[in-house]
Wavefront OBJ file of the C-alpha trace (Angstrom):
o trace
v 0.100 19.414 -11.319
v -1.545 17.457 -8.266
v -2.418 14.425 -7.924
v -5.718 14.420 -5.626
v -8.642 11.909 -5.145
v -12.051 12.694 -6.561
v -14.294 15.577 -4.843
v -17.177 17.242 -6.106
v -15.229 20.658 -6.894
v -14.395 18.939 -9.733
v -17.537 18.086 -11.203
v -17.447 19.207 -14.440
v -14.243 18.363 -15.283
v -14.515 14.609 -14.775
v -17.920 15.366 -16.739
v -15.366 16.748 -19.799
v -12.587 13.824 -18.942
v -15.146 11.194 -19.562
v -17.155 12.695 -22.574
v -13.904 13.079 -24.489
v -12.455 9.287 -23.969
v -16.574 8.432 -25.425
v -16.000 10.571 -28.245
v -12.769 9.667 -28.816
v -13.508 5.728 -28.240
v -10.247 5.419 -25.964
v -9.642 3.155 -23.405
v -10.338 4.630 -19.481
v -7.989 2.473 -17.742
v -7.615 3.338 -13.930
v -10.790 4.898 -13.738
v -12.999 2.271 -12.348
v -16.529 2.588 -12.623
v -16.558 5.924 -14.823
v -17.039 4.828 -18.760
v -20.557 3.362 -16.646
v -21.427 5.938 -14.885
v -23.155 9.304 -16.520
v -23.480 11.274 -12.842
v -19.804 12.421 -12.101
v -20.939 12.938 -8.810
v -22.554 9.318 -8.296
v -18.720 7.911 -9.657
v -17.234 10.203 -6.969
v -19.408 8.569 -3.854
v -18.230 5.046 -5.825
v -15.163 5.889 -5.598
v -14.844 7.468 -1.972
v -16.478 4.081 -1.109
v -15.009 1.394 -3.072
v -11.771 2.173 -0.805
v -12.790 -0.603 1.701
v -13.289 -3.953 1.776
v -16.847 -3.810 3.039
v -18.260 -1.721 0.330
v -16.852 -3.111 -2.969
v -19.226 -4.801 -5.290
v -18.995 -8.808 -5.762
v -15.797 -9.814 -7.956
v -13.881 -6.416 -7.236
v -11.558 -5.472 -4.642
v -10.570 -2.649 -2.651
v -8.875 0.660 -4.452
v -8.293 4.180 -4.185
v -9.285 6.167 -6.957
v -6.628 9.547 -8.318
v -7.176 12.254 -10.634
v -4.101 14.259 -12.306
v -5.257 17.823 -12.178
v -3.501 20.934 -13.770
v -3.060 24.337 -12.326
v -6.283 25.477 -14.058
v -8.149 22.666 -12.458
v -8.362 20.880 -15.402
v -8.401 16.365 -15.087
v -5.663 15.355 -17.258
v -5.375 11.918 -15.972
v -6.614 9.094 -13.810
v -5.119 6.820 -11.909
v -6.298 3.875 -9.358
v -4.235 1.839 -7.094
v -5.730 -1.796 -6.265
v -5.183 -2.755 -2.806
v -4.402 -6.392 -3.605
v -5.159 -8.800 -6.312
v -8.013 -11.068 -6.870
v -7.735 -13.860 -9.966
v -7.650 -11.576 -12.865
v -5.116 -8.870 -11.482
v -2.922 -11.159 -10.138
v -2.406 -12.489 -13.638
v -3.037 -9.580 -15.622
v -4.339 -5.979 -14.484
v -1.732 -5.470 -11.838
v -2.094 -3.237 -9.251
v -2.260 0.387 -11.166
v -3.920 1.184 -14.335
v -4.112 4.875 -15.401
v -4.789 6.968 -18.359
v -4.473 10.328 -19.780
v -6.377 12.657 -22.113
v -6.293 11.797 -25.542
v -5.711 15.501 -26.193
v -3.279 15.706 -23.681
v -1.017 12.803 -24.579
v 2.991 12.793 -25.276
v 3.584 15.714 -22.670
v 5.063 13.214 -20.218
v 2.263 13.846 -17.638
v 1.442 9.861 -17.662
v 4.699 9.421 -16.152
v 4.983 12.213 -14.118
v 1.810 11.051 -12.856
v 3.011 7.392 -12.278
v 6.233 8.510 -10.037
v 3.417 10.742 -8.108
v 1.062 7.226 -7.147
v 4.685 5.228 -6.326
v 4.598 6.855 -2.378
v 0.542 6.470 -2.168
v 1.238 2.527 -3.073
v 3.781 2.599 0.135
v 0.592 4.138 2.532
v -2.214 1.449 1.190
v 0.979 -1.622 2.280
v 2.469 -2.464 -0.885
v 6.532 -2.910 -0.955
v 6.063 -3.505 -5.173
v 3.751 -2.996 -7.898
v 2.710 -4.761 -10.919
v 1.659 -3.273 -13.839
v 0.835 -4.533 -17.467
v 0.621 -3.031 -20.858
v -0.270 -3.975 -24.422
v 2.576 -4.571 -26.510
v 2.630 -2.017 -29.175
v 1.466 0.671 -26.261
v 5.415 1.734 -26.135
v 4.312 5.100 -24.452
v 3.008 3.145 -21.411
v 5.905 0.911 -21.627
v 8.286 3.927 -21.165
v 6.335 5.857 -18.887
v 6.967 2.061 -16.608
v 10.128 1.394 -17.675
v 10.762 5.476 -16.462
v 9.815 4.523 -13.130
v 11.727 1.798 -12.310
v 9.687 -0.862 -14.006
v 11.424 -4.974 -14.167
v 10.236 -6.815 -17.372
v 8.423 -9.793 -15.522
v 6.968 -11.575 -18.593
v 4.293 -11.575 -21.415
v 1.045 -13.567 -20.713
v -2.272 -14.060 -22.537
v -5.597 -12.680 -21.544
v -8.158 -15.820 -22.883
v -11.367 -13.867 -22.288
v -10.158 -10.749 -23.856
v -8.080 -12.398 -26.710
v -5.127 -9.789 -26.102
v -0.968 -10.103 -24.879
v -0.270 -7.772 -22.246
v 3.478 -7.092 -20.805
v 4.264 -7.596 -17.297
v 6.403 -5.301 -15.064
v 7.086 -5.033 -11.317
v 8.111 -1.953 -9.605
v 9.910 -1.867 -6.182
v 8.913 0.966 -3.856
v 11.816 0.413 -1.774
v 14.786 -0.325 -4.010
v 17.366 0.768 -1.388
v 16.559 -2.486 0.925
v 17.873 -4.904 -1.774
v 20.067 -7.926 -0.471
v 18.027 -7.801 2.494
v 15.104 -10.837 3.507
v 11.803 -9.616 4.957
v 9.890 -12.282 6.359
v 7.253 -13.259 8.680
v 8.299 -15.553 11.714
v 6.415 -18.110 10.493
v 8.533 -18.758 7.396
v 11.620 -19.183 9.753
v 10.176 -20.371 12.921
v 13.300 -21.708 14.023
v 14.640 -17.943 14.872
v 11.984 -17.348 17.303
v 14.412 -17.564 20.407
v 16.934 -15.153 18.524
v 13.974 -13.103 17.880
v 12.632 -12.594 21.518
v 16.221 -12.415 22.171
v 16.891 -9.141 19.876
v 13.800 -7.497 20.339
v 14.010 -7.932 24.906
v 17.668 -6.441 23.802
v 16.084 -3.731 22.161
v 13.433 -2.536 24.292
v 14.016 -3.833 27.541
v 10.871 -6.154 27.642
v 11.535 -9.967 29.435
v 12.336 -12.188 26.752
v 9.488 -14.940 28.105
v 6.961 -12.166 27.133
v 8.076 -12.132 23.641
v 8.333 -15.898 23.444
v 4.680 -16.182 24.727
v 3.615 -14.095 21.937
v 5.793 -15.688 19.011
v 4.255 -19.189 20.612
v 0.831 -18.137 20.450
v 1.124 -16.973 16.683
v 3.112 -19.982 15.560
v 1.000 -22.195 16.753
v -2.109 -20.588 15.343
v -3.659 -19.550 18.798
v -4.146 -16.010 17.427
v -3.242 -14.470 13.754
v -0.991 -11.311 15.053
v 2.569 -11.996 13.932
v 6.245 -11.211 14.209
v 7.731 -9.914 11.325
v 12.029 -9.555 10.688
v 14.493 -8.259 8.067
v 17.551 -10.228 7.857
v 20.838 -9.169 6.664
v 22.564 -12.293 5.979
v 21.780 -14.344 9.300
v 21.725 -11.034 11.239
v 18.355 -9.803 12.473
v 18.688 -5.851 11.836
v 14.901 -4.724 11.804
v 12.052 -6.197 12.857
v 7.974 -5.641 14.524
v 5.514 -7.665 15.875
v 1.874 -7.015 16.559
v -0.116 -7.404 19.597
v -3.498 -6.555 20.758
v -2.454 -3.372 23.105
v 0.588 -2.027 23.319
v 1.001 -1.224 26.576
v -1.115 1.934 27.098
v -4.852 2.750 28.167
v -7.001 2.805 24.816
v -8.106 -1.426 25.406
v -11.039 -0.739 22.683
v -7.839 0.196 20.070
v -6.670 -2.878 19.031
v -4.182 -5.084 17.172
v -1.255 -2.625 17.941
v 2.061 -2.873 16.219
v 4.659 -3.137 18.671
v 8.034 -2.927 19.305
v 9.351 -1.304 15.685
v 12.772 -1.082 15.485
v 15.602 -1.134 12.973
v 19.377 -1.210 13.861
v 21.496 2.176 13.638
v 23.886 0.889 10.599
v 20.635 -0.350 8.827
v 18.605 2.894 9.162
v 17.720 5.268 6.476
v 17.576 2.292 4.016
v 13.659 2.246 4.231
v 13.453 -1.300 6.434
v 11.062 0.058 8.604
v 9.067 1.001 6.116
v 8.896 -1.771 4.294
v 8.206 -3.762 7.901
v 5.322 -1.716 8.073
v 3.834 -2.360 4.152
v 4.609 -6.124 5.180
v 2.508 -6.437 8.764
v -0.475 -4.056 6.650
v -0.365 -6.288 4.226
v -0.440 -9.485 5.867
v -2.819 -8.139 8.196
v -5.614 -7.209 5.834
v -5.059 -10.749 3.805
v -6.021 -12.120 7.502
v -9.093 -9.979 7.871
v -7.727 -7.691 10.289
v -7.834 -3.589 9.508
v -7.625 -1.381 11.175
v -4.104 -1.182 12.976
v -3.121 1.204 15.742
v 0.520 1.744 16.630
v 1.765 3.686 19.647
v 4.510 6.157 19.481
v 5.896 9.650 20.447
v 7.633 10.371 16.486
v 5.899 12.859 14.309
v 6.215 12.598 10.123
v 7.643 8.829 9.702
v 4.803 6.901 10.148
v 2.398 9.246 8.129
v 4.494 8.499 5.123
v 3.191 4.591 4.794
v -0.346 5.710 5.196
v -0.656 6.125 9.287
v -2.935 8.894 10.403
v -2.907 10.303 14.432
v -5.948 9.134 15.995
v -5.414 10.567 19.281
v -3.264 10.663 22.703
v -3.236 7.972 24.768
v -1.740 7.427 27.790
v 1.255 4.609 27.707
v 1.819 2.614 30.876
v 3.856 3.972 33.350
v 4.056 6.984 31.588
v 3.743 10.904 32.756
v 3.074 12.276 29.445
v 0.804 11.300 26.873
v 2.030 9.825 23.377
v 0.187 9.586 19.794
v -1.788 7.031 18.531
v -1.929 6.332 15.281
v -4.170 4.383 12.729
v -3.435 2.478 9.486
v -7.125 1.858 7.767
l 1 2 3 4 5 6 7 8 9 10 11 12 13 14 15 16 17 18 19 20 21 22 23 24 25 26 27 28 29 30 31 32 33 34 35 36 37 38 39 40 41 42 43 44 45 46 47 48 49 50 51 52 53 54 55 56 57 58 59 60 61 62 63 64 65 66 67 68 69 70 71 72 73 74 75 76 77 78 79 80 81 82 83 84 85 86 87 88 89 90 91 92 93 94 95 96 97 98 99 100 101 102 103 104 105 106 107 108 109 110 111 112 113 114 115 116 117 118 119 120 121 122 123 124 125 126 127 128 129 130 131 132 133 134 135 136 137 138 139 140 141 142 143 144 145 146 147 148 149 150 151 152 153 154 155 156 157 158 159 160 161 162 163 164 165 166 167 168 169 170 171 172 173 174 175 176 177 178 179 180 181 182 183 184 185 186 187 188 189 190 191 192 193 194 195 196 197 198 199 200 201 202 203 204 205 206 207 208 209 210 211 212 213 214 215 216 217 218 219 220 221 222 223 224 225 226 227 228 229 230 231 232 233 234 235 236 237 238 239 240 241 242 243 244 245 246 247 248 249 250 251 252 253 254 255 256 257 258 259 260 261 262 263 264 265 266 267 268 269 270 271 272 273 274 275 276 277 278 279 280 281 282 283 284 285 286 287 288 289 290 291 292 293 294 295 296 297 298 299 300 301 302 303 304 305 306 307 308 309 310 311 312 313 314 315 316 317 318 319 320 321 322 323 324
């Protein structure tokens, strides 16, 4: 089983997937546009585009679209990830819906499928998930509950005259006990900030400070960001417009990324990174670029190289990645 996102080598089986939930009269939650659209093809180039911001239609918002495919090729299941929430997912859709084959129901592949989509929320920026189901649905509140799924509480849906169950899921349970915060929640740490981070990398202190001032005092939207153990700054990133190397037209960068050696391999970083993404593209501001010489951390929170670029001072090129 894979879970892939739509392409036109599988035609016919979306074609099947969707002519079965019609004839079956079964909800296609998590498949966006599809109940609504005949041309499988057409609902493939909807959802290839629908992934950004500029493209989505009025009252919609950005998500990438999954299938669930078996070894014989076969769509099983759907699944979409919402990239954030407007009015109506906030309170009630969450951020995943999915569904599986009526005639492929109670062989665990819904949550199977549902632990697959947990590391693609980490790439798009999210550190948790929400997501709802009816009541007397208990398969989808097991298949949740499965994958690490907090009751949260039961609301109302007015315009659709149903209850639906709320659960959050944290994608990085291993940080817990641990604050993640933007500088300007705490602006009172920004000297211990520019203080850690000049400790860390070497960087005068006053150049830090002149960046923290110019975010907290509104001058530009690129912010400092810190995990807190306690009153103990153990992780923390920043972004800047370049980072120090010669791609100028690449810009904001994320900066300075750095977690301390008792605090690694707890996922801080990573959660850092879903944190800046996300507060970034609430601001208006995708894409990201981050310099850096590592290969296979950054790709798992949705980074892709872009290409070398040549950091100052530097003999040797390093990679340049991009967070869309």
């Amino acid at each position: 089983m894979k879970l892939i996102e739509p392409s036109n080598e599988y035609v016919e089986s979306i074609r099947a997937f969707r002519a079965e939930f019609l004839y079956c009269g079964s909800s296609m939650d998590g498949t966006g546009s599809l109940r609504r659209t005949e041309d499988p093809s057409e609902w493939i180039k909807n959802s290839a585009e629908w992934k950004f911001p500029e493209n989505i239609p009025e009252g919609r918002v950005p998500a990438t679209q999954f299938m669930y495919v078996n070894e014989e090729g076969k769509v099983v299941g759907m699944l979409q990830i919402r990239h954030y929430f407007n009015e109506d997912l906030k309170k009630y859709g969450g951020h995943v819906g999915y569904c599986i084959l009526p005639s492929e129901r109670r062989k665990g592949y819904a949550k199977a499928m549902l632990k697959a989509a947990l590391p693609e929320c980490r790439k798009i920026g999210l550190d948790r998930v929400m997501i709802s189901c009816y009541p007397e649905n208990e398969g989808s509140r097991k298949t949740i509950l499965a994958n690490g799924g907090i009751y949260d509480s039961t609301v109302y849906w007015e315009e659709r005259e149903v209850y639906l169950e709320r659960y959050w899921i944290d994608l990085f349970p291993q940080t817990a006990g641990l604050r993640f915060i933007s500088l300007s929640e705490m602006p009172e740490l920004e000297d211990a900030a520019a203080e850690w981070f000049h400790s860390k990398w070497g960087v005068p202190k006053e150049a830090y400070l002149e960046c923290m001032d110019a975010f907290l005092s509104g001058d530009t939207v690129y912010g400092w960001y810190l995990c807190l153990d306690g009153e103990r700054i153990v992780g923390g990133m920043g972004v800047i417009e370049n980072d120090f190397h010669d791609r100028k037209d690449l810009y904001p960068n994320v900066c300075a990324v750095y977690t301390e050696e008792d605090h690694r391999r707890r996922g801080i970083s990573g959660r850092l990174l879903s944190t800046v993404v996300s507060d970034m593209r609430s601001k208006g501001v995708s894409p990201l670029y981050l310099l850096t010489d590592h290969t296979g951390f950054y790709e798992r929170y949705g980074w892709e190289f872009y290409c070398p670029a040549q950091g100052d001072g530097e003999e040797e090129p390093s990679r340049l990645y991009v967070h869309r």
